[in-house]
C-alpha positions, 0 to 999 in steps of 0.5 A, a space after each residue: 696694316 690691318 685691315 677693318 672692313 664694315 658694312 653698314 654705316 649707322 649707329 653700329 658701323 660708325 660707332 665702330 670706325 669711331 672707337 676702333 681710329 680713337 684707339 690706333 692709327 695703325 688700321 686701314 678702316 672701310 665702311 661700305 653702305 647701299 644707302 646714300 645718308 650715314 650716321 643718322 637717327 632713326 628715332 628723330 624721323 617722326 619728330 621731323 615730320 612732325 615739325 619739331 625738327 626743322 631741318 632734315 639735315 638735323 638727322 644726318 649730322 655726318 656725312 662722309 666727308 667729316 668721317 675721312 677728314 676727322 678720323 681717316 676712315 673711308 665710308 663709300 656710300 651707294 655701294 652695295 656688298 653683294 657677296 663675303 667669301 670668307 675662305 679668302 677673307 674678301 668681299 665683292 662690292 657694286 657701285 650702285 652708281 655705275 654698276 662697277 664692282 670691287 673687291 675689298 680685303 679684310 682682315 677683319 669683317 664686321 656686318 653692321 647691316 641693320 634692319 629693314 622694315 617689315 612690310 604687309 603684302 595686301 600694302 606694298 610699299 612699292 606698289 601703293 604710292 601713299 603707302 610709306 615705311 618708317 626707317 631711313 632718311 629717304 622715307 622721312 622725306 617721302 613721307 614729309 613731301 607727300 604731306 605737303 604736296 597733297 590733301 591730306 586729310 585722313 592718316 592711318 597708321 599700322 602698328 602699336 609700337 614705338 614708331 606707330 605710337 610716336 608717329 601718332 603724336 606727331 600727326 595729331 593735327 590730322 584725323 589719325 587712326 591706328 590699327 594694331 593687331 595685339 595690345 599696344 607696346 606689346 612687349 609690355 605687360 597687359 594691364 600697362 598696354 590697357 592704360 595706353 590704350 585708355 589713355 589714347 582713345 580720345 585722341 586718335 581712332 583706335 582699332 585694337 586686336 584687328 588687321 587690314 583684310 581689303 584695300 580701295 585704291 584708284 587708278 594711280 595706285 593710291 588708297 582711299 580706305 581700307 577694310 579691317 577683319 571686323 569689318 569696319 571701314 576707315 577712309 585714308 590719304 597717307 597710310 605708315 607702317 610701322 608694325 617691326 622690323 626684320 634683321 638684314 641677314 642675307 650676307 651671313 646666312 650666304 655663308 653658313 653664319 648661325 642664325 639664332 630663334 629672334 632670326 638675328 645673327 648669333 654672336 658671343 659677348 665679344 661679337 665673333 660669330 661661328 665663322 672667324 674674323 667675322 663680327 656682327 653687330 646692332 640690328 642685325 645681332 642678337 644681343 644677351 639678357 642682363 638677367 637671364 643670359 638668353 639671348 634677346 633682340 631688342 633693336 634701339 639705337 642706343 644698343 647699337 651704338 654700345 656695341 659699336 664702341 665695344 667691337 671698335 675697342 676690341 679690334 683694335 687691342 683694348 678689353 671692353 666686352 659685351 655685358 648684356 642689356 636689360 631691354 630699357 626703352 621709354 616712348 612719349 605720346 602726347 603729354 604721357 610717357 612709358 617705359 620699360 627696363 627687365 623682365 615683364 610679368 609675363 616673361 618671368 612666368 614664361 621662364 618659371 621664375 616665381 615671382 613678386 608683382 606690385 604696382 606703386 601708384 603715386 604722384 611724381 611731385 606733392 599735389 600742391 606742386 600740380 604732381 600727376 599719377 605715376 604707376 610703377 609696376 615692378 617684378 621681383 624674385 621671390 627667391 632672392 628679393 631681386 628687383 627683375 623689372 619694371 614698367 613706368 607709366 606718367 608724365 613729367 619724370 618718368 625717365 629718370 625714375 626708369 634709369 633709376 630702377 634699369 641702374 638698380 637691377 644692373 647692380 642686383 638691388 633688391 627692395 631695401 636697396 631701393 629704400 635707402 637710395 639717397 635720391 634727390 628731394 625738393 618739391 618741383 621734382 619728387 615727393 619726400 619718399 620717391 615713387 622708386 622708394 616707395 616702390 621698395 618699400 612695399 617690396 620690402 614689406 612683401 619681404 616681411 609677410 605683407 603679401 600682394 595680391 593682383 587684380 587678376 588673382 583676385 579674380 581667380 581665387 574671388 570664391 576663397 578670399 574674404 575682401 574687405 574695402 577699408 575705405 569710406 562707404 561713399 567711395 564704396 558705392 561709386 564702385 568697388 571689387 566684386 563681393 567686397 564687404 565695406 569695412 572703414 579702416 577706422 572700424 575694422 579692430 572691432 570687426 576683427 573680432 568677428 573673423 576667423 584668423 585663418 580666413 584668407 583676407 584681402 583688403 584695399 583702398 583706392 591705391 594700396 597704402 591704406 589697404 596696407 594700413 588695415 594689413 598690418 592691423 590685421 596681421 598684428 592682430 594675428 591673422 595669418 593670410 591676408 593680402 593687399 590688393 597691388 594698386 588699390 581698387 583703381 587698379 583692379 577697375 581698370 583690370 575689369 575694364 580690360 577684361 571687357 575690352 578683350 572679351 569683345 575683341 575676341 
């Protein structure tokens, strides 16, 4: 009988024994795992501390037990492999318990093993006993217990990503600060990084572009502030670290298995790695870029639950293989979410693509149904129109317009694509043109001459371009781009007569769509370069206030 053998027992390792029984009774399926909770989410682990999960046990749905009794699948929790020999297709295993060892043989040899949290040296976790990580059940309850069992009064968090910003929210009870040493979500594109931070300063103490430099702890090894590289002061009671993670690749580089740029284990479409009968997959393997081909590492839940059914499948007789991923990820913090699918701007110019960059700023629902702003950034090819990316940030709807938009660049949409999308329409949920519509609807008009130009362009190339504000002079005088001319839409068929056709004009409004009106009247009239400022005015304020931002930090 076949033997399987995994190491590792969350989304990936379980996902495989699941798929690989499903599809044949005639395997032997082991799975191995140092820690004492299987099949859990990671990502419920700040909503418990949070309390909008009530019961632990809600995280770990499964337990060995249930795994044996439903799939005939031995899962061996506290036991750790310590070492694979790969010539005789074996591994050496230690009871964590009594410290026995085993050796297990395999036919088949799939590394589940996960990711580990990444750690800063002057914040032991080992050493510091109010200094906590965010990865597995144990550190939910530790961090839970430590809460509870204490004053705490002061939390600093370490880290702008997804785990540092999801905790933020659910410990906003306490005075909450949060240091990141970049922009926050930093995989994203600046000026949506801008508008998070903007978003949450009233609600946390926010230290950006900045690093813990010195710690103040007391004799029992607790900390009670921390110094930042710019010199101030936060005090603290429970500080979490949530600032990435690093894939557990021991196992494989002991035996000669590549490791790729991102340091996880380079794998092909079918997960084989360079050694045979050896696989890996989840966070400790790099997964392919949908669009590009490149490897990428993008460790989510849902990523490896996909490639542990792929694997299982493919172990087992059946055909599926790996077709890539586009990155897709979506946070909430407080009543905002963001989100992400494809390509950013800047990795599309870091790979030399020429690129489309828009932003469609639009309610999620009419205003009479209490709609709220959304701003879609959206990247496109110029060379085929493709849609390459997009970046969401709003409230209510995001997450379906994110799906929307990672299905359409799954299947090559380009802006008219999007247009014709028969997308559902009533008042509570959407305006009569969707904002993923209207998104390709200004990119379909890019397509036909009406040109985009960004904020940061503008900036550049200010000295060039003539800039003509169409919207009223009392919107004008609250605020407005730098060396703007006022020209109300309703006046500039008779101004135009004063221009030259070859000038380079920009026009704008306070979202984009009445620049793009005073566009085609302009190009209609005959003038060969003119653009619409992607996001309206509100857009290119925000860009200077970024600016601003950075120049300080720096």
């Amino acid at each position: 009988m076949k033997k399987i053998v995994i190491i590792g027992s969350v989304a990936a390792g379980t996902s495989v024994a699941a798929k690989a029984r499903r599809n044949s009774e005639d395997v032997e399926i082991t799975v191995f795992d140092k820690d004492s909770d299987i099949s859990y989410s990671v990502c419920g682990i700040p909503y418990y501390i949070g309390g909008n999960v009530s019961d632990i046990d809600e995280l770990t749905p499964r337990n060995a037990k249930w795994f044996k009794e439903r799939f005939n699948i031995d899962i061996y929790t506290k036991y750790e492999v310590n070492q694979i020999n790969d010539t005789d297709q074996t591994i050496t295993v230690t009871n964590l318990v009594n410290d026995e060892k085993m050796i297990q043989e395999y036919d088949e040899l799939v590394l589940a093993t996960g990711s580990s949290p990444k750690e800063l040296p002057q914040l032991n976790s080992e050493e510091y006993n109010n200094v906590f990580k965010v990865k597995n059940i144990n550190d939910a309850k530790a961090i839970y217990n430590y809460i509870e069992g204490n004053d705490v009064q002061n939390i600093t968090i370490i880290g702008g990503g997804f785990i540092g910003l999801e905790m933020l929210e659910q410990l906003s009870n306490y005075n909450t600060s949060i240091v990141q040493r970049s922009t926050f979500m930093p995989h994203l594109d600046y000026d949506i990084s801008f508008m998070i931070q903007e978003y949450i300063e009233d609600k946390a103490n926010v230290y950006t572009y900045n690093e813990i430099d010195i710690i103040d702890y007391d004799e029992n090894h607790t900390i009670n502030r921390v110094r930042l590289k710019t010199g101030e002061l936060i005090d603290t009671d429970l500080i979490i670290i949530g600032i990435g993670v690093t894939p557990n690749t021991k196992l494989a580089k002991e035996i000669g298995i590549n490791i790729g740029k991102s340091g996880a284990i380079q794998t092909n479409k079918y997960f084989e790695t360079n050694i045979p009968h050896i696989y890996a997959i989840g966070d400790v393997a790099e997964s392919y870029n949908l669009i590009t081909g490149n490897p990428i590492y993008r460790p989510l839940g849902s990523t490896a639950n996909k490639m542990g059914r792929i694997l299982g499948d493919r172990l087992t007789g059946g055909n599926l293989e790996h077709k890539g991923i586009l990155g897709t990820g979506i946070v909430r913090i407080f009543d905002m979410t963001i989100a992400q699918t494809g390509l950013t701007e800047k990795e599309a110019i870091d790979l030399d693509i020429d690129i489309d960059v828009l932003h469609n700023v639009k309610p999620n629902r009419p205003e009479y149904m209490q709609g709220q702003e959304m701003v879609i950034k959206a990247i496109f090819d110029k060379n085929n129109s493709k849609l390459l990316g997009a970046q969401i940030i709003g409230y209510e709807g995001v997450d379906k317009r994110i799906d929307v938009l990672a299905t359409a660049i799954t299947f090559g949409a380009n802006p008219e694509d999007l247009f014709h999308l028969d997308l559902a329409y009533a008042p509570p949920f959407s305006t009569t043109k969707d904002p993923v519509i209207y998104t390709g609807m200004i990119g379909h008009n890019i397509t036909r001459g009406r040109k985009i130009i960004t904020p940061e362009e503008v900036i550049k190339q200010n000295n060039d371009l003539l800039i003509l504000d169409v919207r009223s002079p009392k919107q004008f005088e609250v605020d407005h781009v730098d060396g703007a001319i006022n020209v109300p839409l309703k006046t500039l068929r008779s101004y135009a007569k004063t221009l030259d056709e070859n000038q380079t004009i920009v026009t704008y409004c306070n979202k984009g769509t009445t620049g793009n009106a005073a566009q085609n009247v302009l190009i209609n009239l005959g003038f060969k370069q003119v653009f619409n400022l992607s996001g309206g005015n509100k857009n290119y304020q925000r860009y200077k206030r970024f600016q601003v931002e950075r120049k300080k930090k720096n």
